[in-house]
N, C-alpha and C positions, 0 to 999 in steps of 0.2 A: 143872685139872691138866694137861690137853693147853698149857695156854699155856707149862709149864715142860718139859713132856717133849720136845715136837715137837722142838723148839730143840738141845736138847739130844742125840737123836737124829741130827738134822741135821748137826751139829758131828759127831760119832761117824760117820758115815758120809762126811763132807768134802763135803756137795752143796753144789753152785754159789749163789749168793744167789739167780738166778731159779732153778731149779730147786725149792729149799725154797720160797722164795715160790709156785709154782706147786702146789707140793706141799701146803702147809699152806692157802691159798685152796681145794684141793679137797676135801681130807681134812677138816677142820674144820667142824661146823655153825654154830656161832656165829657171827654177824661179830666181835662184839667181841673172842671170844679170837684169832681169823684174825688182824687188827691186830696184839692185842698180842705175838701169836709172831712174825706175822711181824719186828715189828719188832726184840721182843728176839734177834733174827739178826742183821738189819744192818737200816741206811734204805734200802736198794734191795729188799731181801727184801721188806716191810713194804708198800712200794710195790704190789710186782708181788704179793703176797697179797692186797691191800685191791683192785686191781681187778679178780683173777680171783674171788674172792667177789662185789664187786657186781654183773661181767658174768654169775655164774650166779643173784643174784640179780633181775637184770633179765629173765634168761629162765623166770623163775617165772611171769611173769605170763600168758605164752601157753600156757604146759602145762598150768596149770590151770584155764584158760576151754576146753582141747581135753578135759583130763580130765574137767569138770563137762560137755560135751556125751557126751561118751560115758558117763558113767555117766546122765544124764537120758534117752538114748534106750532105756536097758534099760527091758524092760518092768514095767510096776509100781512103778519109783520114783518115779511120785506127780508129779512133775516135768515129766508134759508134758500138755499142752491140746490138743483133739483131733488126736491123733500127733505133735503140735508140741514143741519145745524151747521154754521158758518161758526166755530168757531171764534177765531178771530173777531168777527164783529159781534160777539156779546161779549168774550173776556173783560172783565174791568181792568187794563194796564195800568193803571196808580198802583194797585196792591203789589206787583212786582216790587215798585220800588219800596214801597213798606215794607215787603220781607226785606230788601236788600239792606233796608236800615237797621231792622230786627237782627238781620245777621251779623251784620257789622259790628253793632253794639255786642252781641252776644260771644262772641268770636273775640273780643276786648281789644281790637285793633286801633282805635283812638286814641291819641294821648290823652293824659287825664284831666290835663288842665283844659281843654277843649268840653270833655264829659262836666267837669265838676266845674263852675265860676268860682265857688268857694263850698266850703262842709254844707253847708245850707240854702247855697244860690238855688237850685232849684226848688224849693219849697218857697225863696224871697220872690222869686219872682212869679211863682203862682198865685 
C-alpha cells in the first residue's frame, strides 16, 4: 500500500525528487517497496531512495553485533562464558552471507543475463 500512497503524498505536498527519495528510503521498511515508490516518483527519486535504504541497510550490521554485545553482558542471558561474551552465539551469521552477495555483485562476477531478466526486469517485477 505504502508503494501507492507515499508517491502520491509526495506529489500532494510538491517535495523535491531528492527530498521524496530521501524521505521514502527512510520512512519505508521494505526495500522492495523503497524501489518501487521511489521510482513510481521519478528515476532520480528511485535512485536517491534505493541508496538511502541500502546505506541504512549497511549500517544494520554494526548495530546489531553492538546490540547482541549488549544484551549478552546482561546478567543471566545464558550468553556468556566465564563473564565472557560468546561471541559466536550472538553474531547474526545471515549478514555474512549478505555481504558475500554484496561482494559478488559488486566484484561484477555474474553474468549479466543472470543480473538483468531484461533492461527493466527488475523494476517489472517489483
Amino acid at each position: 500500500m505504502r508503494i501507492f500512497i507515499y508517491p502520491i503524498i509526495g506529489h500532494f505536498l510538491g517535495l523535491h525528487e531528492a527530498t521524496f527519495g530521501t524521505w521514502a528510503g527512510t520512512a519505508i521498511n521494505d526495500t522492495s517497496q523503497v524501489i518501487a515508490a521511489g521510482f513510481m516518483y521519478s528515476q532520480k527519486s528511485g535512485e536517491i531512495a534505493t541508496v538511502v535504504k541500502l546505506t541504512r541497510t549497511l549500517f544494520m550490521l554494526p548495530l546489531i553485533v553492538l546490540l547482541g554485545f549488549i544484551y549478552a553482558r546482561k546478567e543471566g542471558s545464558g550468553i556468556q562464558l566465564k563473564g565472557r561474551v560468546q561471541f559466536k552465539k550472538i553474531f547474526p551469521w545471515f549478514l555474512l552471507g549478505f555481504l558475500a552477495m554484496a561482494l559478488i555483485r559488486t566484484i561484477d562476477i555474474l553474468p549479466s543475463g543472470i543480473v538483468y531478466i531484461s533492461p527493466s526486469g527488475d523494476k517489472t517485477l517489483l
